[in-house]
C-alpha positions, -999 to 999 in steps of 0.1 A, spaced: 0 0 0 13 31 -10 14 65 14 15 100 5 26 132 24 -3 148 43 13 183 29 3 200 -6 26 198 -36 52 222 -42 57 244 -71 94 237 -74 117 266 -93 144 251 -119 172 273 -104 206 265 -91 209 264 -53 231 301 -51 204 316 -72 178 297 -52 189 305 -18 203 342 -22 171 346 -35 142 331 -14 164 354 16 160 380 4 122 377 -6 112 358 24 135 363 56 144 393 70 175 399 49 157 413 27 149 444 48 182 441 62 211 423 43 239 439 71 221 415 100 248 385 109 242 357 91 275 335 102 289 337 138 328 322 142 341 323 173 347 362 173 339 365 134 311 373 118 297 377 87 267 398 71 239 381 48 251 409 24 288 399 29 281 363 26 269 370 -8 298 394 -22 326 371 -10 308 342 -23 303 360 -56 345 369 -53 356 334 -46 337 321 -77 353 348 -101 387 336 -79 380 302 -95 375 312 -120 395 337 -134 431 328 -112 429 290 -110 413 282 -143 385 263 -125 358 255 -149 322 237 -152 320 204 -142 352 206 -122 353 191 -87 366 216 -56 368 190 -24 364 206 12 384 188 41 370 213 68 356 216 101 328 238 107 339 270 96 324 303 83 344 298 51 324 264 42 294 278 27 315 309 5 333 277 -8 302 256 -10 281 284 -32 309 299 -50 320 266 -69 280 260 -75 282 297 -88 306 286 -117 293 253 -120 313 232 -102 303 199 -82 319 199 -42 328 166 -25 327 171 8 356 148 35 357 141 71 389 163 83 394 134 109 402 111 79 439 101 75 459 97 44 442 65 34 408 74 38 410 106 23 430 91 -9 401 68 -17 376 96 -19 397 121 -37 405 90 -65 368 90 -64 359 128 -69 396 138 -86 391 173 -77 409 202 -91 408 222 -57 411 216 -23 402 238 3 411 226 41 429 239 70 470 250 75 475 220 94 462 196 69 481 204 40 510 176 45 480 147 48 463 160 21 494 157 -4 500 126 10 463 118 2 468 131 -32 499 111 -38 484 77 -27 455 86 -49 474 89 -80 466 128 -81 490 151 -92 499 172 -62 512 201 -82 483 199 -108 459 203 -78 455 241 -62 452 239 -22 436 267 -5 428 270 31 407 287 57 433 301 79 470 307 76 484 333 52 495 321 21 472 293 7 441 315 25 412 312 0 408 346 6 439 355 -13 423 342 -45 388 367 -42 386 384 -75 366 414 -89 369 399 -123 341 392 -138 330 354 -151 303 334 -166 282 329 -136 262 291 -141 230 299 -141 202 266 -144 171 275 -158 152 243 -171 142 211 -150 170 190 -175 197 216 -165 182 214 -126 177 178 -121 211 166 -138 237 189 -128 257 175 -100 255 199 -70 271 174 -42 296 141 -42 286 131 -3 298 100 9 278 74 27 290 65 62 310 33 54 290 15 78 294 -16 60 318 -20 29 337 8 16 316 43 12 298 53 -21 299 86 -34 260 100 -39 259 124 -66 230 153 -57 215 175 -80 212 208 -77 166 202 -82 177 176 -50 187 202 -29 161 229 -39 133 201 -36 143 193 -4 149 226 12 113 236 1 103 207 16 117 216 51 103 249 47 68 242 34 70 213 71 81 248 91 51 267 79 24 245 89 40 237 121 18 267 142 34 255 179 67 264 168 56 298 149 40 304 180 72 301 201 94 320 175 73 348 157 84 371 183 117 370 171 138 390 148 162 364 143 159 327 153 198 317 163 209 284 156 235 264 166 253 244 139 269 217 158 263 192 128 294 182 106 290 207 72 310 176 60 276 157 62 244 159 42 225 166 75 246 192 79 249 209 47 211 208 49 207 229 82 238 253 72 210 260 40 182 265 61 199 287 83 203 312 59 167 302 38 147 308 75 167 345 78 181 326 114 221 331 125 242 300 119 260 302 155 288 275 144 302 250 165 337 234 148 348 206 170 321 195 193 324 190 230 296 191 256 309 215 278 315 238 250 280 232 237 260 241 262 279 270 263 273 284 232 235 276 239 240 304 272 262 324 253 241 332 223 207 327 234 203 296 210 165 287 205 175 261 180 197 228 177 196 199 154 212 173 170 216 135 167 204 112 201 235 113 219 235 148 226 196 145 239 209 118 258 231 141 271 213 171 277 187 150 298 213 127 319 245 147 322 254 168 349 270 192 330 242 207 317 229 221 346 257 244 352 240 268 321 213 288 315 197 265 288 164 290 291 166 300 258 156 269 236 128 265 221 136 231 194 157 203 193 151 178 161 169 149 167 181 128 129 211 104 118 198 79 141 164 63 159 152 85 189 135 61 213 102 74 222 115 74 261 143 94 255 125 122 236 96 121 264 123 126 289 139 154 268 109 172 268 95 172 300 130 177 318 137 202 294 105 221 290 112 224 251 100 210 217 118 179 207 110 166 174 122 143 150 134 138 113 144 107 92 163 109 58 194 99 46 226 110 20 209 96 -5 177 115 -3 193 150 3 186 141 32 153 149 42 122 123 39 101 126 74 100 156 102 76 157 129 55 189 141 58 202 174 31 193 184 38 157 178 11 134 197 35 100 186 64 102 205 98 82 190 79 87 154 102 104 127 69 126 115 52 127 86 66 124 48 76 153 29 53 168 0 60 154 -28 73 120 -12 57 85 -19 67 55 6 57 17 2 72 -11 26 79 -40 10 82 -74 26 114 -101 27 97 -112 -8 95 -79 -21 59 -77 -18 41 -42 -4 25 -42 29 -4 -26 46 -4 5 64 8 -3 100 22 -36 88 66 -36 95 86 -39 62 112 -20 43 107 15 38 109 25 -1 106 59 -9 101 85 -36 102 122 -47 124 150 -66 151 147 -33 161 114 -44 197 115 -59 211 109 -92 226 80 -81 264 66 -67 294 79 -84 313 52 -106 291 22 -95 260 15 -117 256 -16 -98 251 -2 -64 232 25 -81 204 -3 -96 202 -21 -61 196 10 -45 169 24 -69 145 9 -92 134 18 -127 107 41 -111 126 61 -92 116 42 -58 149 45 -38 155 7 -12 166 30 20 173 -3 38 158 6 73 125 -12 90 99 3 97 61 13 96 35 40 89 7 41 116 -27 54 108 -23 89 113 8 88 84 35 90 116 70 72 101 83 48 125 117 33 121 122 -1 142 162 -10 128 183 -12 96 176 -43 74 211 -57 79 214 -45 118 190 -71 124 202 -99 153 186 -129 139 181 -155 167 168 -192 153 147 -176 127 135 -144 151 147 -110 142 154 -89 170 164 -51 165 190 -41 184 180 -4 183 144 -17 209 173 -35 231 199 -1 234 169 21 240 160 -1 271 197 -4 285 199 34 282 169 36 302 190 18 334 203 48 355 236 32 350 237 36 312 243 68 294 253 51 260 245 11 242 253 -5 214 235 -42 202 252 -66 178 250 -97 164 276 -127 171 275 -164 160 270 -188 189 284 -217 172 270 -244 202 237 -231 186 243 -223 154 223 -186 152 231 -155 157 227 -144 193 224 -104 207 256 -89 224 252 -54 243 280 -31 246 275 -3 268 292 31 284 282 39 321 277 71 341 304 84 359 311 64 391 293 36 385 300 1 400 309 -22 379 310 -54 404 282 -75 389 267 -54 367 270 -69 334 246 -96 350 220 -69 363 218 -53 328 211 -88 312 184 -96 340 170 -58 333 164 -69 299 155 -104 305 126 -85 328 115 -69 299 113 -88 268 103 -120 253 124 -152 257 143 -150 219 154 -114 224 177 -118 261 213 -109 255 226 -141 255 256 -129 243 259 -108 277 273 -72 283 304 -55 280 316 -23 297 332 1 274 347 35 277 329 55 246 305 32 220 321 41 191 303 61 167 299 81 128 309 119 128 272 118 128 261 100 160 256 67 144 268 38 158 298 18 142 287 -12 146 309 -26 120 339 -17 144 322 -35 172 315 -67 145 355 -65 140 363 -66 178 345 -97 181 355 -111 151 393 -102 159 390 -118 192 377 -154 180 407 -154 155 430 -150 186 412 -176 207 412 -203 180 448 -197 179 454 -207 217 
């Protein structure tokens, strides 16, 4: 059975995303009254909507006109958060260039395999990571010397230096063939399993879907309500601007007229600081931090007064967790779901959410079925795969037709890969990825029900549920790796937290692998949890005990 947004259909312009978003400010925000209001706060930097636009507009003619970059050429940003990230972003759109965007945690390895992906032209990245990034280049069979490296800070590479007055041939995109298959981003899926993909978005991907958040935004009245007052909405950007979640909110910062309070390298202390410091009434944040926010004592040495919103994305949100959040916190706490390869946006809930732990309610324009182990669709409330479709669904993976036609069919309906449901009232709810499933003698259990109750123990801040192969029984059984609150006791506890869950679910799904105790669960840049890491720990450790 198919479902359909609850929202009207947009009227989507054929633009590219500089001319779309400089534009829609200035008609629809309050930059368009007053373009010298701070649209970008650094640290002790700032930047004006109207400055944001002329140095945007500089280092495209920079491109241009001093480093011979061209249409179709590939400019790759190896950043943190940083002020500079969307001038680079825009201005390589502005002369029709695609950007790739890498995790400046990456080493030398890691980086080499995207940029032999992507074989940019330019590189923009920090002072610091100039000698990885040749060495990236060099593994990758790049020419360093053929490849210009700018950076954010520092003197001489600064990207500043190559701002120009010159004039160029700006790329405009005018018609929904130039729109829908001009390559806006390269983003790279997570590597969560098997080596990451690079998904090529269009430039009608990204307008699609930040009409889509908008047109969610306008009928939500609660949170109108709460911020109509204001002159500015302030938002923290604590999301990587390396990912697609945070590419999107960087957009909508400047689309909702709000000030893009940025957050390079995240730490909790620092975070809640920020929130005190700027008056932040907005955060979009992955579960971790909620789970932080609610369970850490930290947070109550600020003056968090001024939120109004947390959306939580990148991974589940239990419905506990963001009941807690909200009555501890006195704010809104909704909830999105998407992914990279749907720009990322597919669900968002309203404020006024009355199903807690549901991702909300499918964009306009956005189709989902759920299809069955056989392929076959469901009925609405009935647990399958969740298919979806609409104009934010990429072109498809870079260099890999194969991976391309798994992912999406003929039709355009895109496999995401995660479990889940639609209820009656259209509310998405996601119950596990397809291949995070634990399957126990023919049961599947999802590990993602199993963490959310082992966070609710007042001993657990953080969980993590694989699978591992009991050979005595031939199946998979379910193996729970946790990180506890400071000062906890760890005599016995590992059998406590399996009787805790034992209490509270049916025979098949007891962690009869048992519990281990680590520091930090590791997880994506993101929030999402590495399982594969955790699968390679256990694996690693069988190797080593068949050897005594």
């Amino acid at each position: 059975m198919k479902s359909t947004s609850p929202f009207p259909p947009l009227e989507i312009p054929q633009l590219d995303l500089p001319t779309f978003m400089f534009s829609y400010a200035k008609q629809h925000t309050v930059y368009g009254r007053n373009p010298e209001l701070a649209a970008i706060v650094d640290k002790a930097q700032s930047l004006s909507f109207s400055d944001l636009e002329s140095q945007t507009e500089a280092f495209a003619a920079g491109l241009y006109n001093r480093l011979g970059f061209r249409k179709g050429d590939v400019l790759a940003t190896i950043l943190p958060n940083s002020m500079m990230y969307p001038v680079a972003v825009m201005g390589t759109h502005m002369v029709g260039g695609v950007v790739t965007t890498a995790n400046p945690a990456y080493n030398a390895r890691e980086l080499a395999y995207q940029l032999k992906e992507t074989n940019p032209t330019v590189v923009v990245t920090l002072q610091s990571s100039i000698p990885i990034v040749k060495k990236a280049l060099g593994i990758a069979g790049i020419s360093v010397s053929g490849t210009c490296i700018l950076t954010t800070d520092g003197g001489r590479n600064n990207m500043r230096r190559v701002f120009s007055s010159q004039g160029f041939p700006r790329v405009y995109l005018r018609t929904k063939e130039e729109a829908s298959t001009t390559h806006a981003f390269i983003v790279f899926s997570s590597g969560t399993s098997g080596k990451p993909k690079g998904v090529v978005l269009s430039h009608q991907n990204m307008v699609s879907n930040a009409l889509q958040f908008l047109c969610i935004e306008k009928f939500d009245v609660e949170l109108r309500n709460a911020t109509n007052h204001m002159l500015q909405r302030r938002w923290l950007q604590v999301l990587p601007m390396f990912h697609i979640y945070g590419i999107m909110i960087s957009n909508m910062c400047i689309l909702s007229g709000a000030v893009m309070v940025i957050m390079d390298k995240f730490d909790f202390g620092g975070f809640c600081s920020l929130i005190e410091e700027h008056r932040i009434d907005t955060v979009y944040v992955a579960p971790p931090i909620l789970l932080a926010l609610v369970k850490s004592p930290v947070a109550k040495r600020y003056d968090l007064s001024s939120l109004v919103l947390l959306t939580s994305g990148a991974a589940p949100l239990s419905k506990e967790l963001q009941t807690e959040a909200r009555q501890k916190l006195g704010i809104f706490v909704t909830q999105g779901y998407g992914m990279s390869e749907t720009s990322p946006l597919v669900t968002r809930s309203l404020c006024n959410n009355s199903a807690p732990g549901s991702a909300g309610k499918l964009c306009p324009d956005t189709e989902a079925v759920f299809l069955d182990d056989d392929g076959k669709q469901v009925g609405k409330g009935q647990v399958g795969e969740l298919c979806v479709r609409g104009p934010q669904i990429m072109i498809g993976y870079l260099n890999n037709k194969k991976a391309t036609k798994e992912m999406l069919s003929s039709t355009g309906l895109l496999h995401t890969g995660d479990i889940g449901y639609i209820d009656a009232d259209d509310n998405l709810f996601i119950t596990d990825r397809k291949k995070e499933l634990v399957k126990y003698k023919g049961f599947q259990i999802p590990p993602a029900e199993l963490e959310g109750l082992l966070t609710d123990h007042p001993a657990v801040v953080d969980a993590a549920v694989i699978p591992v192969y009991d050979e005595s029984q031939a199946t998979e059984i379910p193996k729970a790796f946790v990180a506890l609150a400071a000062g906890t006791r760890r005599d016995g506890l590992e059998k406590e937290l399996c009787a805790w869950i034992e209490a509270r679910v049916v025979d098949y799904k007891k962690l009869r692998g048992g519990v281990e105790v680590m520091d930090a669960i590791p997880k994506s840049a993101t929030g999402k949890i590495l399982r594969r890491v955790l699968k390679d720990l256990e694996t690693n450790r069988l190797k080593n005990k068949s050897k005594i």
